[in-house]
N, C-alpha and C positions, 0 to 999 in steps of 0.2 A: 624360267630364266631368272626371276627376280630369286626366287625362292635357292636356286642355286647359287648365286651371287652373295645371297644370306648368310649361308652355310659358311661357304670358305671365307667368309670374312669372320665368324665369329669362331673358324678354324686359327685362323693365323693369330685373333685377338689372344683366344683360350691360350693356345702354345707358347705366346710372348708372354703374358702375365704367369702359369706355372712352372716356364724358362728360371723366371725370376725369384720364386719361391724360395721356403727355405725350410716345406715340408711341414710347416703348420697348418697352413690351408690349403685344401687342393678347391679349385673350380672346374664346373663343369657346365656345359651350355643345354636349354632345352630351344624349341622351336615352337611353337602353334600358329595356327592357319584358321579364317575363315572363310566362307567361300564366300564368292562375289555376292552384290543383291543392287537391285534396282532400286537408285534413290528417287525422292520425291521433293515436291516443292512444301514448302511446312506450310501447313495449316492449322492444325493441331499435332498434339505429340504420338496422335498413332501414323504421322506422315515421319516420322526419323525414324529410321535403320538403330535400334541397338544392339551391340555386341557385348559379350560379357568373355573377359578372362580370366585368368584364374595368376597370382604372382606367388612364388612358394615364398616359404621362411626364408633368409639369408640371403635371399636376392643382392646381387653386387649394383646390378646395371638389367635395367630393361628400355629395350629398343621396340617400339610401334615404326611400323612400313605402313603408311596407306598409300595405296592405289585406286585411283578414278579412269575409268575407260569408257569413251564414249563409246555407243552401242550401232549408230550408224552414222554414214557419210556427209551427209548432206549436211549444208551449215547451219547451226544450229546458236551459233551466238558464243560469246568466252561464258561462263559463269563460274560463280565461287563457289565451292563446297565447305559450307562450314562441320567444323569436326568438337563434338565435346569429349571430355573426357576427367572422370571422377572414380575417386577409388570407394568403397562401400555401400555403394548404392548406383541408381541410375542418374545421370544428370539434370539437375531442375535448371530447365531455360528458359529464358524469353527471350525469343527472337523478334517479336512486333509490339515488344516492350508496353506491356498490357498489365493491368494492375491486379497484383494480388488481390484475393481476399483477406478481409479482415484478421487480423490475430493470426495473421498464417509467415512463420519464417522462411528466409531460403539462401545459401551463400551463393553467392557465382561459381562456377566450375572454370576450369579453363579451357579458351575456346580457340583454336587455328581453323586460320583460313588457307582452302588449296585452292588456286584456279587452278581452272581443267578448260584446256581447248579439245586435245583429239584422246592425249594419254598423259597422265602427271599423277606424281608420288611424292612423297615427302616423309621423314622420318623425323622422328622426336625420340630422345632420349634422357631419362630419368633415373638417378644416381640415388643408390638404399632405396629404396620405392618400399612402401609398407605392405606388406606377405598380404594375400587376400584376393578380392575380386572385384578387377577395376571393370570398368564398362564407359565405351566408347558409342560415340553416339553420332550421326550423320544424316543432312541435310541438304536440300536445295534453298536459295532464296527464297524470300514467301511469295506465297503462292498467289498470281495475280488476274484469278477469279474465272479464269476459263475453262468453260467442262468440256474434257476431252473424251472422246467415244472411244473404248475400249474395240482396240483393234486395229485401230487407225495409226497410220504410220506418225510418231512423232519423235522426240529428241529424247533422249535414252543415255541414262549416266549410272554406271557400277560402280558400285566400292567396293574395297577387300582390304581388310588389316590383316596384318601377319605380325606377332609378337616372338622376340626373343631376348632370354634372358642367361644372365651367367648369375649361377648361386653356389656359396660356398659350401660344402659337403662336412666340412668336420672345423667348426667356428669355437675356437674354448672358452668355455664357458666360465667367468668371474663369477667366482665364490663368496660372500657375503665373510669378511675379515681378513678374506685369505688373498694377500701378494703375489700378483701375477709378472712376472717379467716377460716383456713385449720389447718390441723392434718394430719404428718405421723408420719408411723412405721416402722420399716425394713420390715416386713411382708405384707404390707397391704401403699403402697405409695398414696399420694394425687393426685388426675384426674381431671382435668378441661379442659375446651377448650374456645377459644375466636375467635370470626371474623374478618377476615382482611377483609376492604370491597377495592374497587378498590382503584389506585391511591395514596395507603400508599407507603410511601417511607421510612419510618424506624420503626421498632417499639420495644419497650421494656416492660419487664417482672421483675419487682422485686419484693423481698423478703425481708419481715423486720420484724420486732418485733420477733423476732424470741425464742423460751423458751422452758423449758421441767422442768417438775415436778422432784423436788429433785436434779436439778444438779444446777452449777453456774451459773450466767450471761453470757451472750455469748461464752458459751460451744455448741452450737449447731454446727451439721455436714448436711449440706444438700446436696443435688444434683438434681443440677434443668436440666428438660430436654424441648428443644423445638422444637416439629417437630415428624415425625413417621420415623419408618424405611422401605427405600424402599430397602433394600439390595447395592443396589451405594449408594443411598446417606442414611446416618443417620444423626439423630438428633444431634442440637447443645446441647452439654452437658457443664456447668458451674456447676463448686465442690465451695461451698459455706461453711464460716467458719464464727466465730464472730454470730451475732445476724440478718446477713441480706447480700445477693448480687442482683445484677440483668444479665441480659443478653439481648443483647440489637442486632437487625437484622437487616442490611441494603437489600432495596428490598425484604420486604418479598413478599410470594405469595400471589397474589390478587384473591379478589372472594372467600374466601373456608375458612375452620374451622381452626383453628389451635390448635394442641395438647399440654397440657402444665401437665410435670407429674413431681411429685416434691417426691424423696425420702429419707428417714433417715439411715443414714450409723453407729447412736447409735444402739449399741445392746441391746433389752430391753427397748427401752425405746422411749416414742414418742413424739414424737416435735407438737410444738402449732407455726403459724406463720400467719403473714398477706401479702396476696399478691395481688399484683395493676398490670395493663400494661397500657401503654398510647402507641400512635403510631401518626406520621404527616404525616401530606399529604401537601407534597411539591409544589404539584399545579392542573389542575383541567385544562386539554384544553379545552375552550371555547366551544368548535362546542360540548362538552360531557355537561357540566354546564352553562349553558346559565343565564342570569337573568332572570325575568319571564315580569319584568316590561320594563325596559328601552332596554334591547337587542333584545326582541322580536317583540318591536314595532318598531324601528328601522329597523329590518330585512324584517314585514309588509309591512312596510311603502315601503321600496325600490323593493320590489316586487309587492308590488299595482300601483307604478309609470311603472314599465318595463310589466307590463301586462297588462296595459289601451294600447300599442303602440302594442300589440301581440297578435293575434286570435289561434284559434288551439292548436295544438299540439305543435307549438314554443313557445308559451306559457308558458306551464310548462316547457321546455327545459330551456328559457329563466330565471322562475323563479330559477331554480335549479343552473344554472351557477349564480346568482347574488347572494345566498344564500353561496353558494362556496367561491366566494370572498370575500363578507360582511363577513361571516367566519375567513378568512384566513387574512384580513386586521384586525379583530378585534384581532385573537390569539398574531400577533407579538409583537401589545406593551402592552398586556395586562399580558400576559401568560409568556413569555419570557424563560420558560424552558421545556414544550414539545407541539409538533404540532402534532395530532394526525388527520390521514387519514381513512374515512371511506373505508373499504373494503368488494369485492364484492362476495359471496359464489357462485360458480356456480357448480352443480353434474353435468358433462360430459356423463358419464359412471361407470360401476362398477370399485372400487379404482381407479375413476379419477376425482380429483376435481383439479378446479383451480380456484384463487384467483384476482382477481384485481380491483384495487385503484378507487372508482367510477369518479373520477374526470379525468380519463385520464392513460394509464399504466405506465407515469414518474409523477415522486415526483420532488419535489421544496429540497434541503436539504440545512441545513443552518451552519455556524460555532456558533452560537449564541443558539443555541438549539439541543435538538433531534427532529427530526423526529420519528414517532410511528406510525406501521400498526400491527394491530392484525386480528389474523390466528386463530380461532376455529377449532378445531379436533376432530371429535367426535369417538367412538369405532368403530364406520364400514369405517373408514380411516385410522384405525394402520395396514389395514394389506400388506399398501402400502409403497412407498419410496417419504417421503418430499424432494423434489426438490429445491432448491433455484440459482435462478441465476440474478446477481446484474451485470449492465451492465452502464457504467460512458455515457453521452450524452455531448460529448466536443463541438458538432454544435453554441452552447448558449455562452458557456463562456471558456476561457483555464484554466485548472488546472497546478496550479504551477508543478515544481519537487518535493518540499518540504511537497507539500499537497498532501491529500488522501481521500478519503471520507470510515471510517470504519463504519463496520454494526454488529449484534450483536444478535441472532435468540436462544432465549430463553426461555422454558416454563414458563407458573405460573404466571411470572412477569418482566418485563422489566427490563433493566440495563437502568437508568437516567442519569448515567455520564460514558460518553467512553472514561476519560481520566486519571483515577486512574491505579493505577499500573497491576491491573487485568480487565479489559475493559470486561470482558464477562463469568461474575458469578453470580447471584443472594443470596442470605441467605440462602436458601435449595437447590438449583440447580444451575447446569453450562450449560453455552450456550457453542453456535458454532460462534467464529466470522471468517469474511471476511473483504477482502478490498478492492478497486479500488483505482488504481489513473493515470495519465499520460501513467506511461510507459504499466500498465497491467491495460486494461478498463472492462473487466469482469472476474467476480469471480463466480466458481459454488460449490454448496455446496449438499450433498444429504445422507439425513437419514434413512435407511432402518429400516422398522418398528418405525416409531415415537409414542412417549407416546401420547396418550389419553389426552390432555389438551389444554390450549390455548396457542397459542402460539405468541410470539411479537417482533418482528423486529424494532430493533431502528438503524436510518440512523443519523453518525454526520459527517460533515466536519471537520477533524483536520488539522490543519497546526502549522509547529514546530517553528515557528516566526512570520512573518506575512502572513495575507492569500493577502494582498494586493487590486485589485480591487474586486478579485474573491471572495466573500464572500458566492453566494449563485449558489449550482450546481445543475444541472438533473439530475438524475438515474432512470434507469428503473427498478425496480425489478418483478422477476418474479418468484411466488410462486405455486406452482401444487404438487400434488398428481396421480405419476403415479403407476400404479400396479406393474410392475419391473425395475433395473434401466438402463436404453437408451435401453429398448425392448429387452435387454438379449444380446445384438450384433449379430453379423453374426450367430458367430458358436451354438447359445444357441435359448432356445423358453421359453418365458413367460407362464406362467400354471396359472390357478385359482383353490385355493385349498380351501377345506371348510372342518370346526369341527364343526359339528354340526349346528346353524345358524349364525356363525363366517365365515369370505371371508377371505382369503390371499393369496398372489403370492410368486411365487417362481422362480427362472430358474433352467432348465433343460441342460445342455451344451451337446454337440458331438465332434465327432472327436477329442478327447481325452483335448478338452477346457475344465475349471473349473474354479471355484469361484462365490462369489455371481452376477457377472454380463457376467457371462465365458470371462473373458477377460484372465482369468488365462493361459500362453500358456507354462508353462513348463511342460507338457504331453501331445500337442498338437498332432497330425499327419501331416507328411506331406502332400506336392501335391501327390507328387508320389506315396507317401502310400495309400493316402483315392482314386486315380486312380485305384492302381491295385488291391485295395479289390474290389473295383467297378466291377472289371473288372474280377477275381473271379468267385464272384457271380452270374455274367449274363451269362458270354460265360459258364460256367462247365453245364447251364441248355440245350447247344447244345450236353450233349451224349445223351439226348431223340432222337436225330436224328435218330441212328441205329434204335432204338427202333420204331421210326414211322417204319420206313421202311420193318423190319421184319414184322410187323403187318401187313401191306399194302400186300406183299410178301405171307404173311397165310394166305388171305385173312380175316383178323381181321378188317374190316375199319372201325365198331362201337369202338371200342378201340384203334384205329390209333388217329381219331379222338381227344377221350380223352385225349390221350399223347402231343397229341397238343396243344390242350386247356391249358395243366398243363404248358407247356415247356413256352409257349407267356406271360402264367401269372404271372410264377413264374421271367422270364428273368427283364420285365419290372417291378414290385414290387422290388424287389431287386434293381432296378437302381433308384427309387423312393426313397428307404427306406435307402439310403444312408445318411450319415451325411457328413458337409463341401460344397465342391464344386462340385464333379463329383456326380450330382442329375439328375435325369430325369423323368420326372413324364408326363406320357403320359393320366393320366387319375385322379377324386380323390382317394387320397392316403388309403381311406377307403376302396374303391371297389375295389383296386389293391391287396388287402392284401385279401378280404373276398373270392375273385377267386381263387391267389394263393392257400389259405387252403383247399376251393372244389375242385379245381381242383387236390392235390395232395393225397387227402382221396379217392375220386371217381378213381385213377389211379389205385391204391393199389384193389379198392374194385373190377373192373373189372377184372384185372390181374386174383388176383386169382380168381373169380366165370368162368373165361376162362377156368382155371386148371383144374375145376371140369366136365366141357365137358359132358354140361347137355343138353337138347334138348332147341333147339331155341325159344320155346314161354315159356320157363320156364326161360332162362339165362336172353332174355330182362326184361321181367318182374320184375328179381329182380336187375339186370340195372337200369332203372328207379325208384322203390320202392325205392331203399338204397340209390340213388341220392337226392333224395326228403327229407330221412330223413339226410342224412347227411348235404344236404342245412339247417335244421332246427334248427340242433345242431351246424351247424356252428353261425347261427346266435344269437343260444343263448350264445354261449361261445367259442368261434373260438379257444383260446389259452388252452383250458383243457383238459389233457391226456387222458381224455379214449372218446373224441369227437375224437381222433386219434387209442387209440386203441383198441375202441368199433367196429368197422367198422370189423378191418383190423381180430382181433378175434371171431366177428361171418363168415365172412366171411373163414375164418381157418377151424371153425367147421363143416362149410357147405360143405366145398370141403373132407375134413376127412371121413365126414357121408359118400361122393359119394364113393369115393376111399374103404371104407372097405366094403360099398354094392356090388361093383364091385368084389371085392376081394373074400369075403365070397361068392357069387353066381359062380366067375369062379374057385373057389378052388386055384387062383392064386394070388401071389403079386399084386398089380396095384398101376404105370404103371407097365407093365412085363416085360418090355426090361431094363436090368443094365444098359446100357449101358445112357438110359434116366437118369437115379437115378445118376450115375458118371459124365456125362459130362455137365448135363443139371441143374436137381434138387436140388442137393447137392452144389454146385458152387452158384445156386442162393440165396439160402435158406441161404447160408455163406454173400449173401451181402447183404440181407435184415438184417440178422442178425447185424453183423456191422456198418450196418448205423444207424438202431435205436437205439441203444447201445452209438454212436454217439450223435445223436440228442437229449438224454435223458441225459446222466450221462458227456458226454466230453464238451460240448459247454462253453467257456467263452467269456466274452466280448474282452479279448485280440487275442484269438485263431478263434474268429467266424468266421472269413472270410475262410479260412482255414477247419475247421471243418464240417461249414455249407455244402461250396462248395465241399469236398468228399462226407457228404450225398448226394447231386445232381447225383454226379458220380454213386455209389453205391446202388440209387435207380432205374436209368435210367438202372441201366450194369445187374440188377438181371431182370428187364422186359425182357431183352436180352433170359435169361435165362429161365425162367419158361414159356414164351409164348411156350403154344402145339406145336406142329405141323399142317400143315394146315390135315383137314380129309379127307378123303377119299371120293369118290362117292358121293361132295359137290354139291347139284343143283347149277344150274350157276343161279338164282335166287333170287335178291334182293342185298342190296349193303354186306349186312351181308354174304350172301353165296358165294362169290368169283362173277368174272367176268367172263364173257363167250365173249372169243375174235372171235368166230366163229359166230353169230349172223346172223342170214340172214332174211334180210328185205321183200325178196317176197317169201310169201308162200299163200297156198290155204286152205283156211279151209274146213275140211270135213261137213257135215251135219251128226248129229247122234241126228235121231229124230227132235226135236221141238229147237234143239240147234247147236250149232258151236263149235267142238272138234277138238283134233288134237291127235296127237300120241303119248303117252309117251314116246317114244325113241327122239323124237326129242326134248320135252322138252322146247318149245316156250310157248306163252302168252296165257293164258286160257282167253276166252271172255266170258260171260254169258250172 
């Protein structure tokens, strides 16, 4: 329905707007859809829903629809669903406004709030949106510490964005000198676009001749725009009066289209005007623009001399260091305002790439130029944290007090001068700068989720008078892409998380750490706290003790057994599954956990088919049976309710059926003795009751330690309870039928017939 409603709206939008046309531009609408998904309440960032879309070139206007539907009836409370949304990368949030790490930047995204009672939507709409892939990001309030049992009916909230976009199909292109004559209207604005190619260092946009039918000479009102909007940053807008303005960009972004949209703030009435850009290019590092004649052969030349004296593989080493030099000897007096280093891509691992300098991991920097290393970054690297760390090499030369060597890590396009009053902004974008010097030799820098772009590091030596001998220093820098930032620290764990065929990391913190690198420690847990939940957890699983031993005592040792099994698994798991320091992991943490749950459904499942005091080739048999399938179910879903109390309820029915067969055939209650039902029955039955009533509706992350550990009690104190009594007139045969301490090793077997018998009163070993 919604999705229909979409359509014909962006039907009649499309038809009004190329109504109006005049054959320059035609637009055309696309649609995309995601499907719904189950939101969560944030805890950390692998609790948000992201989505990623995709916005082409020329985009006029994109419209996001979100939708939230609650999943069932019953009341459930209003709540907010917070919505982010960020174009070239994933949104860095903080919802529970928790403290970065150190040296680590992040801007805000921007964030809508939906409430949702049963069903609610809301749209946002954003005018030139910058071509690319934005990602939308959705949440519940934070999360307030209750662990819910999968399976269990609770309150249930869907998202679904559906984007649509109108982009124009045939936008003319403004040619670098060449006058374009254009036409706007207040309704219907003029669209162009132009190419920055590399190594511009300013460029400008003007406006002139400017007219409009029936009004005066330079009565015109325009508004020139240049750039798209990415939500941070927007376009540079110049409000033009008279006959003609310009607008003019230092470091625009290199490589890519640029938006140029130009509108009429007459009402009624449409302007006629002629528009030009020009742009320079300040310079052109040698080792990127070579000559084709004289630098080529020159470079030949001195590489055909050093590879007559070089066999092998030194060979080309040899040529490449001479290349290198003849390089870097040609840039300084040629070039004299940027030294541009080639760099080396290398994929690691998943969101792990690093970057360095083929000549060596230090750079040469100089007071006379910048230094330039450029960083590609493609979409399956945003979902990591750019690392930068700039580290001053004093071995070679001393750096004054006065002097510093700053840097300068900016998308798009390089900053050429790091000595203007704002050292680290481009014309649509702002960098991150750093510094070294003397007294502080390295600087670290780290951007969690970096845009999707190129990125370029310019190295200057600045000195505030003179630099003196020291003119030209070493720096090492070092550029990577790790998945999260310094591995999450102690108290936290790195995760890989994926949207579909999108990768991103995230941390996970414990023991009461937080923030995006858990360093966050004002909700930390102590020693002694994360000691004695430790401690808790493992000793309360010593009340299975009694419980062996009654068993042992009734001769139960098929079910002694079991309780043992449960008591080792669950002790050591628990000391395992701790967070912080008091850890112990005797085995992996998978198979600790996949025991623990068998073994504590098969304790339950025995118990009671004990209750039922059914004959011995009937109880093992479904001993074994329900073991098997419970192993099955563990494996397919270990943490899902009715893998817990699927078991424990047929095996309920099973002992019921026995107990009312018994009943109805002796005309009697069963058991018949009150005395069982009071002291025994009733008592257990109250603390299986309350444990799992526990284990289901009480647990929080604040309470678990506590909570968990009386279920422990309370499971262990009801086996107490509900084990029969041992029977009567038990053969002392087998480990299941009790022991027989009276045993006598010499006896005579009778001959009866063609075989070896013995007496039923004595009850010894039948031989065949």
């Amino acid at each position: 329905m919604e999705v229909s409603f979409l359509r014909g709206l962006l039907l009649v939008f499309l038809t009004a707007w190329t109504s109006a046309d005049d054959g320059q531009v035609t637009f055309v609408s696309e649609l995309s859809s995601k499907p719904a998904q189950k939101l969560s309440k944030y805890g950390w960032y692998g609790s948000v829903r992201l989505q990623r879309f995709h916005i082409p070139e020329e985009t006029a206007i994109a419209r996001w629809l979100f939708s939230v539907t609650k999943g069932h009836n019953f009341n459930c409370g209003q709540h907010n669903v917070t919505i982010h949304i960020r174009w070239g990368s994933p949104p860095v949030i903080n919802p529970v406004a928790s403290v970065f790490p150190n040296s680590t930047l992040w801007s805000p995204c921007l964030s809508l709030t939906l409430p949702v009672t049963s069903q609610s939507s809301m749209t946002f709409n954003i005018s030139d949106p910058a071509p690319g892939d934005w990602y939308v990001a959705a949440h519940l309030p934070e999360d307030d510490g209750r662990i819910e049992q999968k399976g269990f009916p609770s309150c249930s909230y869907f998202f679904q964005p559906q984007l649509s976009v109108i982009r124009a199909v045939d936008t003319p292109v403004l040619q670098q000198g060449t006058f374009l004559t254009q036409t706007a209207a207040p309704d219907r604005p003029a669209r162009l676009k132009l190419y920055v190619p590399e190594f511009v260092s300013s460029l400008s946009v003007s406006v002139a001749d400017c007219s409009s039918e029936g009004a005066e000479s330079g009565n015109c009102s325009l508004v020139l725009r240049l750039g798209s909007a990415s939500l941070q940053q927007g376009p540079v807008t110049v409000n033009c009066s008279g006959i003609g303005c310009s607008a003019a960009l230092t470091d625009p972004p290199w490589h890519t289209w640029l938006r140029i949209v130009v509108e009429s703030s007459q009402v009624n009435r449409t302007l006629t005007f002629n528009i030009v850009s020009n742009y320079t290019v300040g310079c052109k590092p040698k080792s990127v623009g070579l000559k084709a004649d004289d630098d080529i052969s020159r470079l030949r030349g001195n590489s055909s001399d050093t590879n007559s004296t070089s066999t092998g593989n030194s060979s080309v080493v040899t040529d490449a260091a001479t290349f290198s030099n003849e390089s870097a000897s040609l840039i300084a007096p040629l070039s004299m305002c940027l030294w541009s280093i080639p760099v080396l891509y290398e994929e690691v691992d998943v969101l792990s790439i690093r970057f360095m300098p083929v000549n060596g991991p230090s750079v040469s920097v100089t007071n006379t130029h910048p230094t330039l290393l450029t960083y590609p970054l493609h979409t399956q690297a945003t979902g990591g944290t750019l690392n930068l760390q700039l580290t001053l090499n004093s071995t070679n030369a001393t750096l004054g007090t006065s002097s510093s060597v700053v840097a300068c890590l900016s998308p798009w396009a390089p900053v050429t001068e790091l000595n203007h009053p704002q050292p680290c902004r481009t014309a649509l974008f702002g960098g991150h700068g750093v510094a070294v010097n003397a007294s502080v030799n390295k600087s670290v820098l780290r951007l969690p989720f970096p845009q999707s772009a190129t990125w370029y590091l310019t190295l200057q030596l600045v000195c505030n008078s003179n630099c003196g001998n020291t003119s030209v220093v070493s720096v090492l820098p070092e550029v990577f892409i790790s998945a999260c930032v310094e591995d999450c620290g102690t108290y936290g764990e790195c995760r890989l998380l994926r949207s579909y065929s999108y990768l991103y990391a995230a941390c996970v913190c414990k023991a009461g750490w937080s923030g995006w690198g858990c360093t966050d420690d004002s909700t930390a847990q102590s020693s002694s706290h994360q000691l004695t939940s430790t401690l808790l957890l493992t000793l309360s699983n010593l009340f299975f003790l009694p419980a062996i031993v009654v068993a042992v005592k009734r001769c139960y040792i098929t079910e002694a057994s079991v309780y043992l099994f449960t008591m080792f698994f669950s002790t050591f798991y628990h000391a395992c599954d701790q967070p912080g320091v008091a850890v112990l992991c005797i085995m992996d943490y998978d198979t600790l956990q996949y025991c623990d749950f068998l073994g504590s459904i098969c304790a339950i499942w025995v118990t009671i088919l004990c209750m039922a005091r059914i004959k011995d080739t009937f109880k093992y048999t479904l001993f074994m049976l329900g073991a098997l399938l419970i192993a099955m179910s563990m494996q397919l879903d270990r943490k899902g309710l009715w893998n817990l109390l699927g078991p424990i309820l047929c095996a309920i029915l099973f002992m019921v059926i026995v107990w009312v067969y018994r009943g109805v055939r002796r005309r009697h209650c069963y058991p018949p003795s009150w005395q069982r039902w009071v002291f025994y029955l009733i008592p257990g039955g109250l603390c299986a009751l309350i444990g799992v009533c526990l284990y289901i509706f009480a647990e929080t992350e604040d309470n678990y330690y506590y909570t968990h550990s009386l279920w422990h009690i309370l499971v262990a104190s009801c086996v107490v309870f509900l084990l029969p009594p041992k029977e009567k007139h038990k053969e002392s045969l087998g480990w299941s039928r009790g022991w027989s301490w009276n045993w006598s090793w010499s006896w005579r077997p009778r001959v009866c017939g063609y075989t070896l018998c013995q007496s039923d009163k004595d009850e010894l070993y039948t031989v065949t």
